[in-house]
C-alpha positions in Angstrom: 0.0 0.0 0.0 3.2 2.3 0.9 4.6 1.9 -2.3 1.4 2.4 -4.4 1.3 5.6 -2.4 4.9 6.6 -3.1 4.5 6.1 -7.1 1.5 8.2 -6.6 3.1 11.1 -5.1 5.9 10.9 -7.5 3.4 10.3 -10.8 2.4 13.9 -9.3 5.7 15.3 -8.5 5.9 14.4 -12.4 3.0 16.4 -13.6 3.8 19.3 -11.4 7.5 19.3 -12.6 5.9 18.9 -16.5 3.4 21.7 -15.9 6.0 24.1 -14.4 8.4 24.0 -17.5 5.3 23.8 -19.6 4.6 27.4 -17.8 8.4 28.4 -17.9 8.5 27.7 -21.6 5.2 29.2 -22.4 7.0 32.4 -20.7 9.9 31.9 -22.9 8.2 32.2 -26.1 6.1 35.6 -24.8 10.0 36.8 -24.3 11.3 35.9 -28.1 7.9 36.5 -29.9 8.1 40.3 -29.9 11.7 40.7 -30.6 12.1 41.2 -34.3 13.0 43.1 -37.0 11.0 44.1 -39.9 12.3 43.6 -43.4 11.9 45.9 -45.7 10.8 43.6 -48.9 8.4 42.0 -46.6 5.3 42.2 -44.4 6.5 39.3 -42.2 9.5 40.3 -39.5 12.4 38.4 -38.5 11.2 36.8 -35.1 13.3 35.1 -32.4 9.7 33.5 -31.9 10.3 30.4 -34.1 13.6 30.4 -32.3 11.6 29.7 -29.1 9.3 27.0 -30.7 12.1 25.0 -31.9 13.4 25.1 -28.5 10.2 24.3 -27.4 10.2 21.1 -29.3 13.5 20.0 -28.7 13.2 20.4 -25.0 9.2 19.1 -24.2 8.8 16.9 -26.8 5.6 16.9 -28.4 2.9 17.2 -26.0 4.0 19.6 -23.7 5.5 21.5 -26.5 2.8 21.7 -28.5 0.8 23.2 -25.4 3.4 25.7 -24.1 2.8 27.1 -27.9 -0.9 26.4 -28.2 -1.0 28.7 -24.6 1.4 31.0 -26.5 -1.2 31.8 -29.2 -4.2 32.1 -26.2 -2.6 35.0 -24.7 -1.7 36.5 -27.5 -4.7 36.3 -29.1 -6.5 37.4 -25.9 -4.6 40.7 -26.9 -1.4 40.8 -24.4 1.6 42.0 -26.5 3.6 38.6 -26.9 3.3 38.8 -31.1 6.0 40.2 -33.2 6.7 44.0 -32.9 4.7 43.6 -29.2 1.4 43.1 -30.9 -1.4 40.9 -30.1 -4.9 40.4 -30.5 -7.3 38.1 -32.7 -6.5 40.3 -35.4 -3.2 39.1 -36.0 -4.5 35.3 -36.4 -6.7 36.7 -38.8 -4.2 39.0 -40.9 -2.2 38.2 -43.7 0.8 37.0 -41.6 -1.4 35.0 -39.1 -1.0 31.8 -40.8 2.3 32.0 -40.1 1.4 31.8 -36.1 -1.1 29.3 -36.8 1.6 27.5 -38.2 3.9 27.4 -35.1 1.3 25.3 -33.3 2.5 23.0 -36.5 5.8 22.9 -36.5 6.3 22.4 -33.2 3.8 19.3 -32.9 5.7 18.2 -35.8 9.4 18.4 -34.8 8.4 17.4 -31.5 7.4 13.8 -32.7 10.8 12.9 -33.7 12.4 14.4 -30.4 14.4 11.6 -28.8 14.3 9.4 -31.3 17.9 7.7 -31.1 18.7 9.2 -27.9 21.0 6.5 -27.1 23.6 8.3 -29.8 23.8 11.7 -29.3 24.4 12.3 -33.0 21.5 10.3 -34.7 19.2 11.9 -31.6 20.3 15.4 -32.8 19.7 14.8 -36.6 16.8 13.5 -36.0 15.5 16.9 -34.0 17.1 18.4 -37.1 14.9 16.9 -39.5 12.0 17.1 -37.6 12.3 20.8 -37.5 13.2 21.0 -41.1 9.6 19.4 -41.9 7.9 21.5 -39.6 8.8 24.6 -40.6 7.9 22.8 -44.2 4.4 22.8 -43.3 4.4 26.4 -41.1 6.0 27.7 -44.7 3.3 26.0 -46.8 0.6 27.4 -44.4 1.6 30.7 -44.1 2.0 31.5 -47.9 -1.1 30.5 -48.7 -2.8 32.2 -46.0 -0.6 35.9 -47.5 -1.4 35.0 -50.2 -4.9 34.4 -50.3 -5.4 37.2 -47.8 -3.1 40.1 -49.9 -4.2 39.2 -52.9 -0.8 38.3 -54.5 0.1 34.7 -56.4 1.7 32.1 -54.0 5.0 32.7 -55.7 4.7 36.2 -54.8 3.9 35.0 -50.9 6.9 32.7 -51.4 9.3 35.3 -51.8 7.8 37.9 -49.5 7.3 35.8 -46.2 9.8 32.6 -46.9 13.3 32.9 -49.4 14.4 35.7 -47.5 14.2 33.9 -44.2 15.0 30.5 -44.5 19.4 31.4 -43.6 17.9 32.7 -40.7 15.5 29.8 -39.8 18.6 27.1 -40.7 20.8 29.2 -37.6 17.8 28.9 -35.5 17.5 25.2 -36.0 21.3 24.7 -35.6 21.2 26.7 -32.3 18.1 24.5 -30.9 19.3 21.1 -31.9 22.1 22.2 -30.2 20.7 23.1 -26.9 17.8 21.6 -26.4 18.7 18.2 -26.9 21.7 18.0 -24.3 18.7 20.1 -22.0 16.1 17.7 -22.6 18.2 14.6 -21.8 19.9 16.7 -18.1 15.9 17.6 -17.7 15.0 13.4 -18.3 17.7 12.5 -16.0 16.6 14.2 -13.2 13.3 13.3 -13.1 11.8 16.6 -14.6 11.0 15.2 -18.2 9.3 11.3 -18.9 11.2 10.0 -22.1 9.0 8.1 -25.0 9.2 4.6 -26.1 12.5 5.7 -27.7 14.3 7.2 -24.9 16.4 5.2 -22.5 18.1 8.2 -20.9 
C-alpha cells in the first residue's frame, strides 16, 4: 500500500514538474515572440519566436511542447503584447501574416514527434530533431503563404518570396542553435526526473 502511495506522489511530482516548464516555456516564447525586425521587402519580421518554438520542441517533446505554444497563441490572441513588434490580438491570427502563427502550433507538434528518437547516440538523436524541424517549418512555410497569399491578394509565388526565401538562412541558424541546446537540455531535464522520455528514450 506504501509503495502504491509513493508512485503516486511521484506520478504527481511528475505532472507538477511537466506543468511548471510547460509554464516556464510558455513564458519563454512571450520573451522571443516580440523581438524582431521588420524587413523591408516583406510584411512578415524576422522573429526570435520560431527560435523559441524550436526550443520548445527540442526540449518538451511533443505534448507539452505543442501546449506551451498552443498557450502562446491564447494569450496573445486574448490581446497581451507577446506577437511580433509587441502586438497581439485576434487580429493578428486573422491577418495576412497570421498563418504563419497558426503555423507554429504546427511545426512544433511536428518536430516534437521525432524528439528523442535515437537518444542512445547523441548524434543520430540530434539529426533527427534536425529533420523534424526542417519538416515542420515545411508545413508552417506552406501554411503561411497560402494564408498571405490568399489574404493580400498576390500569387503564392509572390507569398513565397515575401514571407519565406528571405528567411529560411535565418531559420537554418535557428535550427542549428536548438538542436544544439535543447537536446543536451532535454536529456539533463530526463535524468533528473523533470521530463518522462518516449518509447525511444532510454536516458
Amino acid at each position: 500500500m506504501k509503495a502504491q502511495n509513493d508512485v503516486k506522489i511521484q506520478e504527481n511530482r511528475l505532472t507538477v514538474y511537466q506543468m511548471t516548464l510547460t509554464g516556464m516555456m510558455t513564458a519563454l516564447l512571450c520573451i522571443l515572440g516580440p523581438l524582431s525586425v521588420a524587413v523591408p521587402v516583406s510584411p512578415v519580421p524576422i522573429s526570435l519566436g520560431s527560435l523559441g518554438m524550436y526550443l520548445a520542441a527540442a526540449v518538451l517533446g511533443r505534448h507539452l511542447g505543442t501546449l506551451s505554444c498552443l498557450l502562446y497563441l491564447l494569450i496573445g490572441m486574448i490581446g497581451l503584447p507577446v506577437f511580433s513588434g509587441y502586438t497581439g490580438g485576434a487580429g493578428r491570427l486573422l491577418g495576412p501574416t497570421g498563418g504563419y502563427l497558426v503555423g507554429f502550433a504546427f511545426l512544433v507538434l511536428i518536430a516534437g514527434c521525432f524528439t528523442g528518437r535515437f537518444s542512445q547516440d547523441r548524434w543520430k538523436s540530434r539529426l533527427w530533431a534536425a529533420l523534424g524541424m526542417v519538416l515542420g517549418t515545411a508545413v508552417l512555410y506552406f501554411l503561411g503563404t497560402f494564408w498571405l497569399a490568399c489574404l493580400s491578394g498576390i500569387s503564392f509565388y509572390e507569398a513565397l518570396w515575401a514571407g519565406v526565401i528571405p528567411f529560411i538562412p535565418g531559420d537554418i541558424v535557428k535550427i542549428l542553435a536548438a538542436v544544439l541546446l535543447g537536446t543536451p537540455l532535454r536529456g539533463r531535464l530526463i535524468q533528473a526526473g523533470f521530463l518522462t522520455g518516449g518509447a525511444l528514450e532510454k536516458h
